[in-house]
N, C-alpha and C positions, 0 to 999 in steps of 0.2 A: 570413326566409330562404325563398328555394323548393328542397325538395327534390325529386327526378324519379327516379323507380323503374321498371322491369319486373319485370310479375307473373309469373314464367314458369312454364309448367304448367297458367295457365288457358283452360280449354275452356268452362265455363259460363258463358253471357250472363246466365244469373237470377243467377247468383251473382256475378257483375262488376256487378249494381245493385245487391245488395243492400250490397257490401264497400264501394261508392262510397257509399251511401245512409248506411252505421254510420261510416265516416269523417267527412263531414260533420257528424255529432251530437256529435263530439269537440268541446268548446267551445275549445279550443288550437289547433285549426286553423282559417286562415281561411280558408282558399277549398280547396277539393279538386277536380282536376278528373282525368275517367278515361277512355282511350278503348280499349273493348274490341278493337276493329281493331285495333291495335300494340301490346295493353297495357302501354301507358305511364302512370303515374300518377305526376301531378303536387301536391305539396302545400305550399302556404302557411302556416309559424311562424315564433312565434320560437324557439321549440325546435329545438337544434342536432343532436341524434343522436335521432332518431325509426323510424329500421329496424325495431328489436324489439320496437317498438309496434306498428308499420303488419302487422309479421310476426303479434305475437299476435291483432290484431283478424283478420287474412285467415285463421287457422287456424279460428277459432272458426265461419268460415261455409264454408270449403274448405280439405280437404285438400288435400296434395300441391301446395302452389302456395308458390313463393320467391320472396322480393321480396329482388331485386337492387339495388343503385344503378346509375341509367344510366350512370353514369361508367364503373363496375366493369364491365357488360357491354358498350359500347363497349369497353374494355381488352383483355377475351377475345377479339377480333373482330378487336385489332389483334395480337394474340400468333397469334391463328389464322392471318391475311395474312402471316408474319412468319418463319411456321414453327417456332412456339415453343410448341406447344401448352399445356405446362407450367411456369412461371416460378419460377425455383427462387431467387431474386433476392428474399429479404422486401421490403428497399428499393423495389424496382421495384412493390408494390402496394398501398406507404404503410405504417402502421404495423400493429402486428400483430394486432389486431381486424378491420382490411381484409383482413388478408394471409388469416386465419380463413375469413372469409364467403366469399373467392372461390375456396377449392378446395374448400370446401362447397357452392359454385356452381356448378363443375365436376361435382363426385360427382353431385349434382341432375341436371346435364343428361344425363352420360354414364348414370346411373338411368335417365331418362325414353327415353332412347332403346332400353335394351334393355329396360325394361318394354312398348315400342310394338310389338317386335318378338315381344315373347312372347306378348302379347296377340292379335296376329295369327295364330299358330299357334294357339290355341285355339281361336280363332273358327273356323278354319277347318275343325279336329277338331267341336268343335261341331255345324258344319254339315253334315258328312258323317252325324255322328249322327244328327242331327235331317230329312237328308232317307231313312234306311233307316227311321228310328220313321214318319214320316211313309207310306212305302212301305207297309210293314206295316200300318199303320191302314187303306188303302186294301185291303187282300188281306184282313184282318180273319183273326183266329180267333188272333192271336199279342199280345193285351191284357198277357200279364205283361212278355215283352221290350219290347213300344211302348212302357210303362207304364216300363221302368228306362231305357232311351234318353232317352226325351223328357226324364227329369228329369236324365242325364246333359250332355245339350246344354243342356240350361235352367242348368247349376250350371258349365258351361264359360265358356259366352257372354257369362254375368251375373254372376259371385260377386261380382266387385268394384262391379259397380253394386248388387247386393243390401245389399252393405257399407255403399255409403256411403248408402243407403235407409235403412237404421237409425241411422245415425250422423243423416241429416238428421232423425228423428223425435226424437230425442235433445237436436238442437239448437234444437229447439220452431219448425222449417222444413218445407214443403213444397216439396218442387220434383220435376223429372221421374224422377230415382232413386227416390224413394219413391213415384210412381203409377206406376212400371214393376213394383217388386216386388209392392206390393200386388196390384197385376193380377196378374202371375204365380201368387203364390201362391194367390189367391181361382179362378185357373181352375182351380189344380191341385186345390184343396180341392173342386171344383163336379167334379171327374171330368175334365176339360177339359185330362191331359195334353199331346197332340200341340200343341195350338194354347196350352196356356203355353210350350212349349217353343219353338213359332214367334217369338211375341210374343219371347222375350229375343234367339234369334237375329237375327231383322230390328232389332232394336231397337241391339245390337252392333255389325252391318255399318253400318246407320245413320247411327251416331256416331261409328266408324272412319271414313269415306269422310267425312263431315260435318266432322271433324276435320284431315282429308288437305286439302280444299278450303278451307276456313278457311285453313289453313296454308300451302297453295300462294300462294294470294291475296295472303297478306300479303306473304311473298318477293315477289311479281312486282311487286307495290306498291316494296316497300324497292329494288328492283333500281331502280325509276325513280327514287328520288328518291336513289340509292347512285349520285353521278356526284362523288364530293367523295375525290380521290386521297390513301391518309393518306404514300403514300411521295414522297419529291424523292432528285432527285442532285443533292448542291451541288460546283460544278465549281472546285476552285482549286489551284494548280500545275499547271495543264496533265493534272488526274485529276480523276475524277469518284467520291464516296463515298455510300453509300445512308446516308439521314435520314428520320425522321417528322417531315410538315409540320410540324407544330405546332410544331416547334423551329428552324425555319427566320427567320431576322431580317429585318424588311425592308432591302433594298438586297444581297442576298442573289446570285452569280450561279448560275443552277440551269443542265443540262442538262436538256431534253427530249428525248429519243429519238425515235425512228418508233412511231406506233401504242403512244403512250401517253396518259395524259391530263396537264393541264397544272395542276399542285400548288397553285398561288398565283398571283393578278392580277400580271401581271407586263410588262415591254416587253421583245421582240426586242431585244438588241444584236450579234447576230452571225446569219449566215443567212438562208434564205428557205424556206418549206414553202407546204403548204395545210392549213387546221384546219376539221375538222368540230366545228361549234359547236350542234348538230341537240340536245345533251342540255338545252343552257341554252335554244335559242330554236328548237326544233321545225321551223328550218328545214333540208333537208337539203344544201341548196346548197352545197359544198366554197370556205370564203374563201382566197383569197392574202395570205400575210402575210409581210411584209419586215420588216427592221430598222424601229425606230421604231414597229411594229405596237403594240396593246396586245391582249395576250390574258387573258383570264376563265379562272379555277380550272373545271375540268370540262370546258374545251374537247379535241378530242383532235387529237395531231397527226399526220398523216395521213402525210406523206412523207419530210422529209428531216429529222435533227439539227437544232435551233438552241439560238441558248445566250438567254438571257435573266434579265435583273434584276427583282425582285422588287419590287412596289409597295406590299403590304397584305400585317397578317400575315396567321393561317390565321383566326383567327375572323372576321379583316374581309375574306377575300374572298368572290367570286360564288357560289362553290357550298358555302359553308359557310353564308351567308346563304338559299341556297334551300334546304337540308336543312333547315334548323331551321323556316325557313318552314313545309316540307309538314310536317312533324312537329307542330310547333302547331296546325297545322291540324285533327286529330284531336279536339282538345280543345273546338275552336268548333262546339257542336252545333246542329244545322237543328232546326228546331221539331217536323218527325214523328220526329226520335229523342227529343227530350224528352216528346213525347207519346208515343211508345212505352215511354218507361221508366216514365213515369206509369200508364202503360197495364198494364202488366206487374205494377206493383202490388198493384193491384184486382180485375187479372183471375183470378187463381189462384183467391185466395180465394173468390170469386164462384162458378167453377167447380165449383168441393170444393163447395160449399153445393147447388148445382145438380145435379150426381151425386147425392149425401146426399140428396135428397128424391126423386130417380127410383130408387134403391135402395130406398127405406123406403115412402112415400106411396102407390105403386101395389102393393106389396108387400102392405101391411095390405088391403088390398081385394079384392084377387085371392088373393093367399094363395102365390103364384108369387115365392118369395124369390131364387130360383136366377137365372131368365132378367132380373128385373128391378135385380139385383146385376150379372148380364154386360151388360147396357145401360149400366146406369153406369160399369163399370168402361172400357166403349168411349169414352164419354163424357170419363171423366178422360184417358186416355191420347190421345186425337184433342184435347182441347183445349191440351195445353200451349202458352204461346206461344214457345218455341225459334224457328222458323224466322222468326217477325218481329222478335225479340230480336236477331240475331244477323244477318239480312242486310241489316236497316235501316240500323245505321251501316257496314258493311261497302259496302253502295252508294255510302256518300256519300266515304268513304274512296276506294273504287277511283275514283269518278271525279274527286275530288282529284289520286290519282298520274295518270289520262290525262291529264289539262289539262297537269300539269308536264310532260309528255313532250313535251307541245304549245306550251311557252314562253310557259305562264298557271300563277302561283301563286296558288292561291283557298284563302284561311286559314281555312277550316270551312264545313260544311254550311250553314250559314247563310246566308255569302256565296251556295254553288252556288244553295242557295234564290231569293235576292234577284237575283243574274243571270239565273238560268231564268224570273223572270218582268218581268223591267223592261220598262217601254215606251218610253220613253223617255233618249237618250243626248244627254250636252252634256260638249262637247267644249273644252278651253284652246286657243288660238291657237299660240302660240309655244313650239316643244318639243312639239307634242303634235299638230296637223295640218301644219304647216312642222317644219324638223328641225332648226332652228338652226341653220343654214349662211342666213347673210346676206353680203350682198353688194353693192358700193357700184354703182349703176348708172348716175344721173348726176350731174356736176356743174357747180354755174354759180359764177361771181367777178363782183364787179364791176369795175368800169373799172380801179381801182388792183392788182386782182391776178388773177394767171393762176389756171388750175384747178388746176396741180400744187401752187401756194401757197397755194392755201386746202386741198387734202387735207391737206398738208402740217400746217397747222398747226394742223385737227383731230387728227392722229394723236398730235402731239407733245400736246394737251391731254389725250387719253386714254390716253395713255402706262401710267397704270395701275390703268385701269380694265379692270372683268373681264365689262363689259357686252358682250352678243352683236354690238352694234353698233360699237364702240370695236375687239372685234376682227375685224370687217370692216374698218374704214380702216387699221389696222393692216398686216393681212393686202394689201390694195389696192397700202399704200406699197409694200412687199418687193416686190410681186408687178411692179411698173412703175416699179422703183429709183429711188423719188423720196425724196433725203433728209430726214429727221428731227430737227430740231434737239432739243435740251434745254431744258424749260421748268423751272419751279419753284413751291415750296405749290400741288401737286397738291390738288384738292377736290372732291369727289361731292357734288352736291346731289341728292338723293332725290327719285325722280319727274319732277327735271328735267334733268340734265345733269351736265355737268362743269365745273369752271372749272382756268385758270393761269396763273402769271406770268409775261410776257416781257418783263425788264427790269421798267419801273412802267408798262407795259401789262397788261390783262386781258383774256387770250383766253376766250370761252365757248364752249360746244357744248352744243346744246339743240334743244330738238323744235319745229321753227317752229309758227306760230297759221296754220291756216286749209288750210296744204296739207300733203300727206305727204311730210315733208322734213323733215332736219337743217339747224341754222343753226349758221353760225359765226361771232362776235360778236368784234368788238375796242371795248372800253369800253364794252360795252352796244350799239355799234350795230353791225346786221348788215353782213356784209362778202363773203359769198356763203352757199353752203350745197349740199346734195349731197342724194341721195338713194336709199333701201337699198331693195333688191330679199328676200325671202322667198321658202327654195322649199321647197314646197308637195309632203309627201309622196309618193314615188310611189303606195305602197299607200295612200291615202288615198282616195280616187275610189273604189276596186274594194272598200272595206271598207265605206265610206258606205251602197253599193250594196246588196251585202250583207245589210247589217244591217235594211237595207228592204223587202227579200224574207224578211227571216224572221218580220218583221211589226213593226219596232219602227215607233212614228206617229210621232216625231218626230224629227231629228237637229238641235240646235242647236251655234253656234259661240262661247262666248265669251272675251271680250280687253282687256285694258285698252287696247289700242292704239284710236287713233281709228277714228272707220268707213271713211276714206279707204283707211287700211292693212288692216284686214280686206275691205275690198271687191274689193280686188286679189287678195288670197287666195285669197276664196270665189265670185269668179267663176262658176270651171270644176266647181267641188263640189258632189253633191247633198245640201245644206244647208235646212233648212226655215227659220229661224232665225239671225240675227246679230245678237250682244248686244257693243255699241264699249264704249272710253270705262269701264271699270267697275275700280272697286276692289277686292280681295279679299272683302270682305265685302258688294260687289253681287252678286256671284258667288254669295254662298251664299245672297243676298234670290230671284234668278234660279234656283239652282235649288231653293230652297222653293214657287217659283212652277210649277213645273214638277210637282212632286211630289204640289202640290194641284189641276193642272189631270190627270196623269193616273197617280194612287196610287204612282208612283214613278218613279227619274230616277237613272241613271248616270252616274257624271262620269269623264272621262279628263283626267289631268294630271299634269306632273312637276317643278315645280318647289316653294320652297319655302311659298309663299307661296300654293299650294294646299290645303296640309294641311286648312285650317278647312272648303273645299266637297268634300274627300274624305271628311271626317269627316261631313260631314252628309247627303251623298249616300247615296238608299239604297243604291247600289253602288257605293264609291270605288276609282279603278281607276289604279296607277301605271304611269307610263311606266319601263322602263327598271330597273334597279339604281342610281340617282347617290341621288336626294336621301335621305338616311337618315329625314327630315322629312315627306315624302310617302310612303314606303316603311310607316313606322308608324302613318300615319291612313289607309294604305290597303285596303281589302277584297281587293282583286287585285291582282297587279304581273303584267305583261308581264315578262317578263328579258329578250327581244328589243331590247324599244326599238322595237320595229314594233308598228302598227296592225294587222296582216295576222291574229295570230290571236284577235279581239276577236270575229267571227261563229262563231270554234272553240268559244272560251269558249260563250258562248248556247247552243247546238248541245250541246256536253258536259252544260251542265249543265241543259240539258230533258233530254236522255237519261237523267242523273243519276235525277234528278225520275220521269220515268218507270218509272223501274226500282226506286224505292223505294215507289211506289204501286203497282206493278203487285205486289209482292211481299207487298203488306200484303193488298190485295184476293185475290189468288189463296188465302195462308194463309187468310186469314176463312173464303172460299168450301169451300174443300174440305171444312177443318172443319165448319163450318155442315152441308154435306150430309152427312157423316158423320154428324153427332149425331142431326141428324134421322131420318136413314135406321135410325139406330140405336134411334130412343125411341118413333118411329112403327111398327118392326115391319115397313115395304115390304119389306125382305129378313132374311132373318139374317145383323147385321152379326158377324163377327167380331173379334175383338182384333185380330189383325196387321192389320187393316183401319185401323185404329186408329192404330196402327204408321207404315203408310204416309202416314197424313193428318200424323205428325209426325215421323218423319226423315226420311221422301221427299220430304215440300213443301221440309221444311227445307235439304235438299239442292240440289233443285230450285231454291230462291230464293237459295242461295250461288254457284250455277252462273252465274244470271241476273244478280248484281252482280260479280262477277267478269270477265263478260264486258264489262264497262265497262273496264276495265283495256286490252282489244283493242280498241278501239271506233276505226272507221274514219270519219273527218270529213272532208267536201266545204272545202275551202280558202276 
C-alpha cells in the first residue's frame, strides 16, 4: 500500500532528513520517500493504518509537526473553496478516527497561525529592547540596565528556540537550536550581554523571514501547478447545479461559464468561445473553439457560455494527470540534493568536533579560555548547513513549477539534471516532428481502374483500421464524395497492411517495395496504388534551431518509415542525422549509440511503441498527454503536444542547475571566510557575524531559488 502524508509545521531541513533517514530504518517500510519543498511524505507497506507511527517517530525528532493524510488535507482545501470551514457532517470525513485527526488538524493549524503572529510581536518587542541595550552600550556608564535588557530581548526572541535547544540535547541531537543557545549563553557567561542578546534577535528575524519565504515559495509553486478546478455545473433540465468533479460521470453534460476553468476533458456540444490554454501548454495565444472542439481540464474559458459532454473522469483528465505529475516530481531527487543530505550528515558532526578543538587545543597553550571559546562558538554558529539544506531542493522544486507554467512536466531534479546537460537530441518521425495529419497526395490505376476506384477500394479495405494512413483515405473519400462500398473479414497484418473480402476476391493494402507509396492489390497482384503526403511541424524548424544555438551537437531523426519517406520530411529541417527503416528496439540500439558517442542522448516521442527508447534515454521526453505508455516511461511530457517549448525546457533547467550551484558555492564561501576570519584573528569576529553567515546566506539562497519560479525565457 502507498500511504501519502503532510508534515505540517515543518520548518527544519535538518530535521526533514533526519525523520526521512529514521523512517527508512523501519524494516516495514519499503521505500520512504520525502520532499521538504511540499512536505509530502510518501510511504510504501503493507501495513494499513500507519499515521500514529509515522506521528510517534516525527515527535521524537520535532516538535510541533502533524502528519496529516493527503487526502485529509486536500478535504480541508476543498471545505475551505466551498465555504465550509468546519464540517459538522461525521459522514463527510469517514469514520470516526478520521473525523478525530481532522479537527485536530484544524486546531493544529488554526495553533500554528496564532502562535506566528505572537511570535512576531515579540520579536519585535525584543527588538526595540535590544536596540536601546544596544544604545546604552555605546553611551556606556548604564552596564546594570544594558545588562537586564539585553537578557530581556535574548529571553523574547529565543525562549522557544532555547526550548527546543534542550529538548534537542535530550534527544542525543545536535542541530542549529542547540548552537544558538549554547552561544547565547556562553556569551552571556563570558560578560558578552549585548552581542548574546544580538545573536538570538538576528537569529529570530532570521528564521521568521526564512520561514515567510519558504512559505511564499511554496504557494507560488502550488498556485502553478493549482490549475485542476474541484468545482463543475452539471447542466440538466434546462438548470445548472454546483458539484465536485470528482463526482461528475463520464458522459456528463457540464456548463462552463465565462472566465472559468474547465473541470473535466470534455467536447463542446453546444456554443462557441475562445480558451486560454497558457496553464497546460504555456502558450498564451487565445484558441477558437466550436462545437465538436475538444477541451483539457484546466483550460480557461475566456468569453462566451458553452455547454459540453464529458470524456474522462476526474482522475483521468489533463490537469489531474499534470498535478500529480508536478507533485511526484518532488520525490525524484537530482544527485546535489542526495549529496546534500549525505552531506548534511557528516557535516555537523565534523563541525562540533572542529569548534571542540579550537575551544580546547589553543586554549591549554595560551591560557586564553574566554576569546578561544568565542571563536568556536562563531565557528559553530557560521557553520550550520541550513541555507544549503533548505534551498537545494527548494531550487529544483521552483524550477519544476516554471517549466509546468511553461507546458514542460519534468518528474524530479534528476530529470532537470539530465536535460540541463544533454547533448544530444533524437527525435521519432511520425507524431513527433510531422503531426499526424497525413494526407493522400497522389494517385495512379491501372488500365482497368480509375483513381476514384482504387481510393475507393483502399478505404473500404481500411474501413477499420485506426492507422494514421487508413485515416487519410478515409478522410480523402468524404472529403471528394467518392462512395464506399462494404467489404468483409476485415484483417490487419502488423507491419504490413490490411487485407479484405470482396465477394472471393482479396483486396490488400500495403506499403509498396522500392517507392514511397501504398499498393492496392486484388489477389496478390497490384492494381494501382497512391501515395501519402506528411506535414511536417510548423515549430519544428524554429526548435531544431534553437536547440543548436544552445549548444546541443547533434539533432538526429528516427523512423521506421523507409528513407524515401523520411527524406521528404527532413529535407527542409536542420537535422544532422536520419536513422529509416528501424524497429523499436533499433531505436533504442540508435540511441545507446548516441549515448556512447556523446555521454548522453534525449529522445522525443509519442507513441506507444516508444516507451522502451524513453526509458533508456538519458532524457525521455513525451509528446502530448495521449499515450498513458509513453507518459510513464517518460522523464518529461510536453502537455502542449508542441515542439516549441523543448529549448524552454534546457534553458529552465540550466537556470535550475545554476542556481543550486550557485547557492551551495556562495554558502561554503561565506562561511569558510567567516571561520577563518574568525580562528585566524584578522578582525574580531563577532557572533551576530556568525548569525549573518547563517540566516542571511540562508535567506539570501531561498530568495535566489525562488526567483526561478519568475524566471523569464527567450521562446
Amino acid at each position: 500500500m502507498k500511504h501519502e502524508f503532510i508534515l505540517e509545521g515543518l520548518h527544519c531541513a535538518n530535521c526533514a532528513a533526519k525523520i526521512e533517514a529514521k523512517l527508512n530504518k523501519v524494516p516495514a517500510y519499503q521505500e520512504v520517500l520525502f520532499s521538504f519543498a511540499t512536505l509530502e511524505l510518501e510511504i510504501h507497506t503493507e501495513k494499513t493504518d500507519i499515521r500514529d507511527d509515522v506521528q510517534q517517530i516525527v515527535d521524537s525528532i520535532e516538535d510541533g509537526v502533524t502528519v496529516v493524510p493527503k487526502s485529509e488535507h486536500q478535504h480541508d482545501d476543498h471545505h475551505e473553496h466551498l465555504g465550509h470551514r468546519h464540517c459538522d457532517d461525521e459522514s463527510c470525513c469517514g469514520h470516526h478516527h478520521e473525523h478525530k485527526h481532522h479537527h485536530e488538524h484544524e486546531h493544529h493549524h488554526d495553533h500554528q497561525e496564532n502562535s506566528g503572529r505572537g511570535r512576531l510581536v515579540l520579536l519585535i518587542i525584543a527588538a526595540v529592547l535590544f536596540a536601546a541595550a544596544f544604545v546604552l552600550h555605546l553611551i556606556g556608564g548604564f552596564e546594570i540596565i544594558c545588562t537586564v535588557l539585553s537578557i530581556a530581548a535574548a529571553i523574547l526572541a529565543g525562549y522557544d528556540i532555547m526550548i527546543e535547544g534542550v529538548k534537542s540535547v535530550f534527544k542525543r541531537r545536535i542541530d542549529e537550536t542547540t548552537l544558538m543557545t549554547v552561544a547565547v549563553i556562553a556569551a552571556m557567561v563570558l560578560g558578552e550581554f549585548v552581542e548574546g542578546a544580538a545573536v538570538m534577535v538576528l537569529f529570530g528575524i532570521g528564521e521568521l523571514l526564512e520561514d515567510r519565504a519558504v512559505e511564499k515559495s511554496r504557494r507560488d509553486i502550488r498556485k502553478l501547478a493549482d490549475i485542476r478546478p474541484d468545482v463543475a455545473y452539471i447542466h440538466e433540465n434546462g438548470k445548472s447545479r454546483e458539484a465536485h468533479a470528482k463526482d461528475v460521470a463520464i458522459g456528463t453534460v457540464l456548463e462552463i461559464p465565462p472566465h472559468t476553468r474547465v473541470p473535466l476533458d470534455s467536447v463542446i456540444i453546444e456554443g462557441s468561445t475562445t480558451i486560454d490554454a497558457s496553464a497546460l501548454t504555456g502558450e498564451s495565444a487565445p484558441i477558437d473553439a466550436a462545437v465538436g472542439c475538444e477541451l483539457l481540464s484546466g483550460m480557461m474559458n475566456n468569453d462566451n457560455t458553452v455547454y459540453v459532454r464529458t470524456t474522462k473522469a476526474y482522475a483521468d483528465s489533463a490537469a489531474t494527470r499534470i498535478v500529480k505529475l508536478v507533485e511526484e516530481s518532488a520525490k525524484n531527487k537530482g544527485e546535489h540534493e542526495k549529496l546534500i543530505t549525505r552531506f548534511a550528515a557528516v557535516y555537523t558532526p565534523i563541525m562540533i568536533g572542529i569548534a571542540a578543538l579550537i575551544a580546547i587545543v589553543p586554549s591549554l597553550i595560551t591560557g586564553d579560555w574566554a576569546g578561544w571559546i568565542h571563536k568556536a562558538l562563531v565557528c559553530l554558529v557560521a557553520s550550520c548547513p541550513c541555507s544549503i539544506v533548505i534551498s537545494v531542493p527548494l531550487s529544483y522544486y521552483a524550477g519544476i513549477g516554471a517549466a509546468s507554467k511553461a507546458g514542460m512536466l519534468i518528474k524530479g531534479g534528476r530529470y532537470v539534471e539530465a536535460i540541463a546537460k544533454v547533448k544530444a537530441f533524437a527525435f521519432d518521425k511520425t507524431g513527433t516532428i510531422t503531426d499526424n495529419q497525413i494526407s493522400v497526395s497522389e494517385i495512379k490505376a491501372s488500365e482497368k481502374y480509375t483513381e476514384n476506384e482504387i481510393i475507393a477500394l483502399a478505404a473500404a479495405a481500411e474501413a477499420h483500421s485506426a492507422h494514421p494512413i487508413a485515416k487519410a483515405v478515409r478522410t480523402y473519400c468524404e472529403e471528394q464524395n467518392i462512395s464506399v462500398e462494404e467489404l468483409k473479414e476485415h484483417k490487419e497484418i502488423s507491419g504490413h497492411g490490411v487485407e479484405a473480402m470482396r465477394g472471393s476476391d482479396r483486396i490488400t493494402v500495403c506499403r509498396s517495395t522500392g517507392t514511397y507509396g501504398v499498393s492496392v492489390q486484388l489477389n496478390g497482384k497490384e492494381i494501382g496504388s497512391f501515395s501519402v503526403s506528411e506535414h511536417v511541424r510548423e515549430e519544428a524548424t524554429e526548435t531544431l534551431r534553437r536547440l543548436k544555438e544552445l549548444g546541443i551537437q547533434k539533432n538526429v531523426m528516427l523512423s521506421g518509415d523507409k528513407e524515401e519517406a523520411c527524406q521528404r520530411v527532413a529535407q527542409d529541417l536542420p537535422l544532422d542525422e536520419i536513422h529509416s527503416s528501424l524497429m523499436p528496439e533499433d531505436k533504442v540500439l540508435t540511441v545507446e549509440n548516441l549515448i556512447d558517442q556523446y555521454d548522453s542522448c534525449a529522445f522525443v516521442g509519442d507513441g506507444i511503441n516508444d516507451a522502451p527508447v524513453l526509458s533508456r534515454a538519458t532524457c525521455g521526453i513525451a509528446m502530448g498527454l495521449g499515450s498513458d505508455a509513453a507518459i510513464e516511461a517518460a522523464d518529461i511530457v510536453l502537455s502542449s503536444g508542441s515542439l516549441s517549448p523543448l529549448p524552454r525546457a534546457v534553458r529552465i533547467a540550466r537556470k535550475t542547475l545554476a542556481a543550486v550551484k550557485a547557492n551551495i558555492a556562495f554558502s561554503l564561501f561565506v562561511k569558510t571566510i567567516v571561520i577563518i576570519i574568525a580562528v585566524l584573528g584578522v578582525i574580531e569576529a563577532p557572533l551576530w557575524l556568525a548569525v549573518l553567515a547563517d540566516t542571511g546566506v540562508c535567506l539570501l539562497c531561498v530568495l535566489n531559488a525562488v526567483r526561478l519560479i519568475k524566471t523569464k525565457t527567450v521562446r
